[in-house]
Steps between C-alpha positions, in 0.01 A plus 500: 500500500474202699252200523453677901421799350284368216286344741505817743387695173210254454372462856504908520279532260253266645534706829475799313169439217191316517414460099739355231537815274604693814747294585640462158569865522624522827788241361557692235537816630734342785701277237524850262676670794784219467782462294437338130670238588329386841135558228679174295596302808175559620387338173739225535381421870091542429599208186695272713282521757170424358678230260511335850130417509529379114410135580282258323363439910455905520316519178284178609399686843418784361287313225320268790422773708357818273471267172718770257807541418659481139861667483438860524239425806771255624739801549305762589377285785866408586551878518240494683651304762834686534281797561380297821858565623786263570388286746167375345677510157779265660291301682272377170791484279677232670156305577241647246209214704547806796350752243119428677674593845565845391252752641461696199412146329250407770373870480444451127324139503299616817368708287333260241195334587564118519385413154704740315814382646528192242696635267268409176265752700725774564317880526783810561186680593554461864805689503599823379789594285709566775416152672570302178822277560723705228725772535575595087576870603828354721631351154517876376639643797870556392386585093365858623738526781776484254293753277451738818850496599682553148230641315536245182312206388554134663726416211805583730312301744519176290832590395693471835301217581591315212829607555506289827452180327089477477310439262116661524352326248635148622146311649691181668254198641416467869703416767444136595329123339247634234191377549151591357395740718181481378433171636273570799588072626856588510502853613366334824782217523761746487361782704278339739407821717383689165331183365283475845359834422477432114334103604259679699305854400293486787796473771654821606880506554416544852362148572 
């Protein structure tokens, strides 16, 4: 498998489902019918990928604009992005200030009333599950696609990816300056376009 047909495989399934568990199954069941080996590069190409978006200025975007995000919630919402397809994916990754542009962004913060956009007021009430910017199921995707195509645990799973030189339990730092991300003063400095929105609750992304 390919990084074409990775991203065919992921924009499919968009095409294809409407909620998150139904698309994790239609992956798996479409991954199963492959050969083990295409199940571990398509492991290999959902880590590389997403590792893409592993910036200190991704993980401060993310924190300015929906006010969460420790490491798990980091990476499910970074999943969560790759399941947007390639172009939006590519688009943020190289300039993670574009991340407001997105439709599926604007969809999400439209959907706040003004006050509850400040981060330190955040309320996931106003969206459901499916809405929520994280996509955890996509992280399991090839684990039971390997155990529906050979019929054994994800052990041989690990094993072959290992084999390739990675390392699963390896947690490396973001991509990029570290900065405290945390620091609402300099979140705006370096990513102006999310800082306008974070500056100002009562100014839609529109203005």
């Amino acid at each position: 498998m390919d990084i074409d047909q990775f991203w065919r495989l992921i924009e499919q399934s968009a095409r294809e489902t409407e909620r998150k568990q139904a698309r994790f199954e239609w992956l798996r069941d479409r991954l199963a019918q492959r050969r083990p080996e295409e199940i571990v590069d398509f492991k290999e190409l959902l880590s590389a990928t997403e590792k893409k978006a592993y910036t200190w200025l991704m993980w401060g975007a993310l924190l300015g604009l929906f006010g969460y995000g420790g490491d798990d919630g980091f990476r499910y919402f970074r999943l969560w992005l790759v399941g947007l397809g390639r172009d939006a994916f590519e688009r943020v990754a190289r300039e993670p200030d574009a991340l407001v542009e997105l439709p599926a962004i604007r969809h999400l913060l439209g959907e706040q009333s003004a006050w509850l956009r400040r981060p330190d007021h955040l309320d996931d009430s106003a969206w459901s599950n499916d809405e929520w910017p994280d996509f955890e199921w996509l992280e399991f995707v090839p684990d039971a696609a390997w155990e529906q195509a050979t019929g054994e645990d994800a052990d041989g799973l690990y094993a072959a990816y290992r084999a390739r030189g990675h390392d699963p339990s390896c947690v490396p730092q973001p991509g990029g300056e570290e900065w405290d991300v945390y620091d609402w003063d300099e979140t705006a400095r370096r990513l102006p376009r999310v800082g306008r929105y974070l500056r100002d609750p009562h100014r839609g992304i529109d203005d």
